[in-house]
C-alpha positions as CSV (number, residue, x, y, z in Angstrom):
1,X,-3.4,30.2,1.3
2,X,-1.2,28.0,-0.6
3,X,-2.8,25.1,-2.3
4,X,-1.5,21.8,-1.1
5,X,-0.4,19.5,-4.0
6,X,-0.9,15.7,-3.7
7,X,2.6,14.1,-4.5
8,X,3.8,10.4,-4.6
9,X,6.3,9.8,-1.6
10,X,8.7,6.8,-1.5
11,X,11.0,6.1,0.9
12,X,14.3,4.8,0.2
13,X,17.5,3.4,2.0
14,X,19.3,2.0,-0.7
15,X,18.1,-1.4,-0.3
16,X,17.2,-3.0,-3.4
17,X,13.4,-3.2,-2.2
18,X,13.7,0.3,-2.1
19,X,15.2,0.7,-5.0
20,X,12.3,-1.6,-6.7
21,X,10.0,0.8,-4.4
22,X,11.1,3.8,-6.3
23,X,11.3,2.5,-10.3
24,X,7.4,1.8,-9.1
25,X,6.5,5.2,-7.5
26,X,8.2,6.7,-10.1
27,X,6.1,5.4,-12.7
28,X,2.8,6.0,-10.6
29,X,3.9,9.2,-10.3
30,X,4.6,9.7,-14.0
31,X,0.8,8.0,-15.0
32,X,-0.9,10.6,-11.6
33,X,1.5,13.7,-13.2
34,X,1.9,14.3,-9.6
35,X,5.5,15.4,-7.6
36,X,8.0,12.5,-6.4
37,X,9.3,12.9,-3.3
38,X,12.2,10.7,-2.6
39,X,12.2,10.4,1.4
40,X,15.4,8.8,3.3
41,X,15.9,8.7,6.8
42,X,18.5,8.9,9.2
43,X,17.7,6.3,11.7
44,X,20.2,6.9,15.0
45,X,20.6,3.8,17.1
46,X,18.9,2.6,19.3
47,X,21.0,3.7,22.0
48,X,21.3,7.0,21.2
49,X,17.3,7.1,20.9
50,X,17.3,5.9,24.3
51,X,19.5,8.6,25.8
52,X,22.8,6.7,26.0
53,X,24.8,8.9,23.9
54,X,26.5,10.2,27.5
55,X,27.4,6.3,28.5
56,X,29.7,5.5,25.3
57,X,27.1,6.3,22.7
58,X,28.0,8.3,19.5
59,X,30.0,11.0,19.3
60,X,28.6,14.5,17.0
61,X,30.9,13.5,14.8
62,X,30.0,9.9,14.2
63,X,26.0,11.3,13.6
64,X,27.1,13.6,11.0
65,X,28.5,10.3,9.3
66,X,25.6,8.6,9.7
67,X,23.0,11.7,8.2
68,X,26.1,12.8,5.5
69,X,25.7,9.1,4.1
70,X,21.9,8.5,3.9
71,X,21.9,12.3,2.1
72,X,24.3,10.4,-0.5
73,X,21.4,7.4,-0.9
74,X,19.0,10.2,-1.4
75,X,21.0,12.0,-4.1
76,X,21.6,9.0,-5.8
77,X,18.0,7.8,-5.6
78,X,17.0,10.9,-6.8
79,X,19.2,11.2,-9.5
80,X,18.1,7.5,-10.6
81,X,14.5,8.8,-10.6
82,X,15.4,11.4,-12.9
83,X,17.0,9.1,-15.3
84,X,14.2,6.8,-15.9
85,X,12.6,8.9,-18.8
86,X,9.7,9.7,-17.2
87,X,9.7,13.7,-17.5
88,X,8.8,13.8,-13.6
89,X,9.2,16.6,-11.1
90,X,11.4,14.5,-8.6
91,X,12.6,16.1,-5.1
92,X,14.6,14.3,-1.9
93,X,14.7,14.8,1.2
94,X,16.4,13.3,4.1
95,X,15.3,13.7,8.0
96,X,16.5,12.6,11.0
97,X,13.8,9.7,12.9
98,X,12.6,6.4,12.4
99,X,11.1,5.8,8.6
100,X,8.1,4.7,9.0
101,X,6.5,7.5,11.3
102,X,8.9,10.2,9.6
103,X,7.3,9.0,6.1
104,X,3.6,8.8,8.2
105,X,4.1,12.3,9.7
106,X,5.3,14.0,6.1
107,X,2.4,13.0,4.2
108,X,-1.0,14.0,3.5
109,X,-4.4,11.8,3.3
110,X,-4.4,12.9,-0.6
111,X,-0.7,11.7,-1.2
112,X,0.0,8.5,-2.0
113,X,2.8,6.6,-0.3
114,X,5.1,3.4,-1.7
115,X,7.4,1.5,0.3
116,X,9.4,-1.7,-0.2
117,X,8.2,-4.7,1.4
118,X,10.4,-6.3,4.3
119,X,12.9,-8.9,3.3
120,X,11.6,-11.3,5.1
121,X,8.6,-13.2,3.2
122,X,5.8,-14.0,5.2
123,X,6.5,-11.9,8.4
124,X,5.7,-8.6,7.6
125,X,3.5,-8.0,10.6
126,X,6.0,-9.8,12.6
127,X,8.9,-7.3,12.5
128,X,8.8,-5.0,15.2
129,X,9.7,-1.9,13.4
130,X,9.4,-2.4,10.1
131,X,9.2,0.2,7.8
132,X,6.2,-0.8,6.3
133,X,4.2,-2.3,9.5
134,X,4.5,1.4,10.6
135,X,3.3,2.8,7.4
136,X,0.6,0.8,6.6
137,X,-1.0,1.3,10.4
138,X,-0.9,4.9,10.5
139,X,-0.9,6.4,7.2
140,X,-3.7,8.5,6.7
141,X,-4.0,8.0,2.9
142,X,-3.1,4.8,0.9
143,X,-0.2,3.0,0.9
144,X,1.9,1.1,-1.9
145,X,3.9,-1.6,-0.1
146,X,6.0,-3.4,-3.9
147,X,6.7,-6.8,-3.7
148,X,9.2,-8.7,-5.6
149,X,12.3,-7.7,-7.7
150,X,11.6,-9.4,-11.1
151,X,9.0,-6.9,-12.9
152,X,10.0,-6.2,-16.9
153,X,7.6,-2.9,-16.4
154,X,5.7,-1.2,-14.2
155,X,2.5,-0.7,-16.8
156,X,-0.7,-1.5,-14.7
157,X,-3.1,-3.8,-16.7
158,X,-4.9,-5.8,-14.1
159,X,-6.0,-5.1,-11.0
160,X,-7.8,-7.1,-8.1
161,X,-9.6,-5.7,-5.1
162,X,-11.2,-7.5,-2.7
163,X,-14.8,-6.7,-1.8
164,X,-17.3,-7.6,1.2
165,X,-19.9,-5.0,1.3
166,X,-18.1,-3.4,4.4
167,X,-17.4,0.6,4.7
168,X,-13.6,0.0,4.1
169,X,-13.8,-2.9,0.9
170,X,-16.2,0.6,-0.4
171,X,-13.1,2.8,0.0
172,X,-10.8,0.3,-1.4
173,X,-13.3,0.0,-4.4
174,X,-13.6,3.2,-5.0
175,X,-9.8,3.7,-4.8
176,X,-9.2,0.8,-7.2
177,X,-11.6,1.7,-9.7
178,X,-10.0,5.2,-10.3
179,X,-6.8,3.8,-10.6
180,X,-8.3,1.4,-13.4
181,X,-9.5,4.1,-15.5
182,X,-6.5,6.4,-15.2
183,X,-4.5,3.0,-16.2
184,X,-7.3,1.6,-18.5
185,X,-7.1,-1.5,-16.4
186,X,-9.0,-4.6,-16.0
187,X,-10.9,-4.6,-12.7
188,X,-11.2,-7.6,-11.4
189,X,-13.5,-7.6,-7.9
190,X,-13.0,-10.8,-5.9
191,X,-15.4,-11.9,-3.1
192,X,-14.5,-14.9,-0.8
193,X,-16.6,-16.5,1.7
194,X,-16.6,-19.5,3.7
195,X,-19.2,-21.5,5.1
196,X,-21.1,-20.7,7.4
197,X,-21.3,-17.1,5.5
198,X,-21.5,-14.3,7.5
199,X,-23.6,-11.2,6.0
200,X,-26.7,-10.1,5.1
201,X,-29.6,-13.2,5.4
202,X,-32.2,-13.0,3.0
203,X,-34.1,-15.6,5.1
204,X,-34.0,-18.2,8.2
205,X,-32.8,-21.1,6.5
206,X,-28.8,-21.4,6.2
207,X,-28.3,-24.0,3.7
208,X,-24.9,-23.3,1.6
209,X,-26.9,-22.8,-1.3
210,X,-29.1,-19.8,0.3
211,X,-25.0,-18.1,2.2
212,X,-23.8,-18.5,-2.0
213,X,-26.5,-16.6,-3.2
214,X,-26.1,-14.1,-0.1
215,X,-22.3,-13.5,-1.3
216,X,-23.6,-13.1,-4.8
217,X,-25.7,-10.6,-3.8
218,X,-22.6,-8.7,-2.0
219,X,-20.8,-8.5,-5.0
220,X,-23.5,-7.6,-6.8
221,X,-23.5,-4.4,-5.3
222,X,-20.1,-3.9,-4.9
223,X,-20.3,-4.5,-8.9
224,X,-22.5,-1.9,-9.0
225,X,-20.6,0.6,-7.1
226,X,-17.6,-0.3,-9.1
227,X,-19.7,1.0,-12.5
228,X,-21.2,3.8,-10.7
229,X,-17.5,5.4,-9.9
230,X,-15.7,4.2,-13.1
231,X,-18.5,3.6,-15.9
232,X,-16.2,2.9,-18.6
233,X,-13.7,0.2,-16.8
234,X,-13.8,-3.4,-17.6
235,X,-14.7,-5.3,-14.7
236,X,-14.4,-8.8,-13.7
237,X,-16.7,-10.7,-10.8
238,X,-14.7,-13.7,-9.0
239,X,-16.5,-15.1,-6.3
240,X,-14.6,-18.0,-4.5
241,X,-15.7,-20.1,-1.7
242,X,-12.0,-19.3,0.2
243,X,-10.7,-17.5,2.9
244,X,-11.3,-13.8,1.3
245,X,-7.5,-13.4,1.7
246,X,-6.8,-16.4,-0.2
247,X,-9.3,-15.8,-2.5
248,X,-7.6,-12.3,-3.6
249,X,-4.0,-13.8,-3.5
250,X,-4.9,-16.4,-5.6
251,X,-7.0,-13.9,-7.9
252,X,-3.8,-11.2,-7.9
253,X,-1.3,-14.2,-9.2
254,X,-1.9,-12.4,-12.8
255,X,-2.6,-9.1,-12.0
256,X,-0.4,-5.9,-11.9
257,X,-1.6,-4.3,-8.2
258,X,-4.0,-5.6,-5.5
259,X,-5.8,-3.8,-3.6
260,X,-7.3,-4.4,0.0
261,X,-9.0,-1.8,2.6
262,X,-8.4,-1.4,6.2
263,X,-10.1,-0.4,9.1
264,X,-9.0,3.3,9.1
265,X,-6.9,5.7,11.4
266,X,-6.2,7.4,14.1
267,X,-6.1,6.6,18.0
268,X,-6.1,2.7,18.5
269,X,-8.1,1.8,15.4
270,X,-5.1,2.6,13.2
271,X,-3.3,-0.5,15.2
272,X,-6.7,-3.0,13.6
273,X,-5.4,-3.1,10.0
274,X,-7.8,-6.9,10.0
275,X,-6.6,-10.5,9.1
276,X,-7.7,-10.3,5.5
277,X,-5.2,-7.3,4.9
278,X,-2.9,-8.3,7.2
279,X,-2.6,-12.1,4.9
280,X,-2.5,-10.2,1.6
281,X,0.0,-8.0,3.0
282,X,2.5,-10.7,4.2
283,X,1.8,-13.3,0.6
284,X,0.8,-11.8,-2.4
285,X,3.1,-11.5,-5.2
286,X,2.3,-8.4,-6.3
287,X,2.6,-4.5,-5.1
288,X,-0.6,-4.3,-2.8
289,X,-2.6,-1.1,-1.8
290,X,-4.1,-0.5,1.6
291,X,-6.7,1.8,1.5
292,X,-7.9,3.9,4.8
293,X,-11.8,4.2,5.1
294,X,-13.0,7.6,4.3
């Protein structure tokens, strides 16, 4: 049986949030010394996908065009790959179907997938379609979406994760303190919460005093899971009495990634990504990881 080896996949249409997409995968890939694989995709319109291509819709010749030139972006995205140094193992690959479910359906829960973030600040979850809506929702393993155009390197020196006691802030813990000590990062675990606190009540009494120390509490043991899974990585404690998505956008101004978990997959829960995630998704600054429960 062959052994199936976890690469980095980025998807790429020759956009320059793409392009940004790749110069970062690329260099995850390179500190991982995992595969690249450079995904493109031709995307037939929408007429066609409905069945039109009878009623004036495009010819066999005119869809050749279409998958001839998005082969073209994948050769020269691959060929840029190759040229950054890095000593990678890089490989394209162009299919026919939407992006987002063709890069969802290609990948493994142990591969790690990077996509550009829409180009439309603050809407991410508001575009039907987009590439990285679809990605983020169904991937079955974590997802890179790379914000922002204006990086001088792609070294990873800093990195948030929020944390609220919850199954998937665990998984995005655990994910975020590997990646700190394969970077030898800073680890900076944010907590927000908001009066009245919801979470574990040490007694009857719900003074804001009493709902602070309950937070405290919950990122003291997400501090201590933190040290359990990555001994030897610095680790910073932020506890903010914010919005938790505010609190880790604020928190990730300075940092190199941040990293938020979700709700899981499959069936309808993969359509629940939650607020917080959703928030960090559409604002932050900085490439952001979403993290599938185990």
């Amino acid at each position: 049986m062959a052994v199936q080896v976890s690469r980095v996949i980025v998807g790429v249409d020759g956009t320059e949030g793409s392009v940004e997409a790749l110069r970062w995968a690329a260099n995850e890939a390179a500190r991982r010394t995992w595969p690249l694989h450079v995904l493109t995709c031709a995307e037939l319109p929408v007429a066609v996908e409905a069945g039109m291509v009878g009623a004036g819709g495009l010819t066999g010749s005119a869809m050749d065009s279409i998958v001839t030139e998005q082969e073209a972006v994948n050769q020269r995205a691959v060929t840029l790959a190759r040229s950054f140094g890095l000593d990678l193992d890089v490989d394209g690959e162009t299919v026919l179907g939407a992006p987002g479910y063709a890069l969802v359906s290609g990948a493994h829960e142990d591969d790690l997938i990077v996509v550009g973030a829409t180009s439309h600040p603050g809407r991410l979850t508001d575009l039907l379609g987009s590439v990285a809506t679809v990605v983020v929702h169904r991937a079955k393993g974590p997802v890179v979406v790379v914000h922002g155009g204006d990086r001088r390197d792609y070294g990873i020196g800093r990195i948030v994760v929020g944390v609220d006691g919850s199954p998937g802030s665990d998984a995005a813990l655990e994910w975020a303190a590997e990646e700190a000590a394969r970077c030898g990062a800073e680890l900076v675990l944010v907590h927000g919460w908001t009066y009245p606190y919801v979470g574990v009540r040490a007694g009857a009494r719900e003074p804001r005093d009493d709902m602070r120390l309950d937070a405290m509490r919950t990122l003291e043991a997400s501090a201590q899971l933190a040290s359990d899974a990555a001994p030897d990585v610095r680790t910073q404690s932020i506890i903010s009495e914010e919005s938790p998505a505010k609190a880790i956008i604020d928190a990730a101004r300075d940092a190199d990634l941040a990293v938020v978990g979700t709700r899981g997959h499959g069936g309808f829960a993969a359509l629940l990504l939650g607020s917080v995630s959703r928030t960090v998704l559409q604002h932050a600054s900085v490439p952001v990881v979403v993290v599938p429960r185990h």
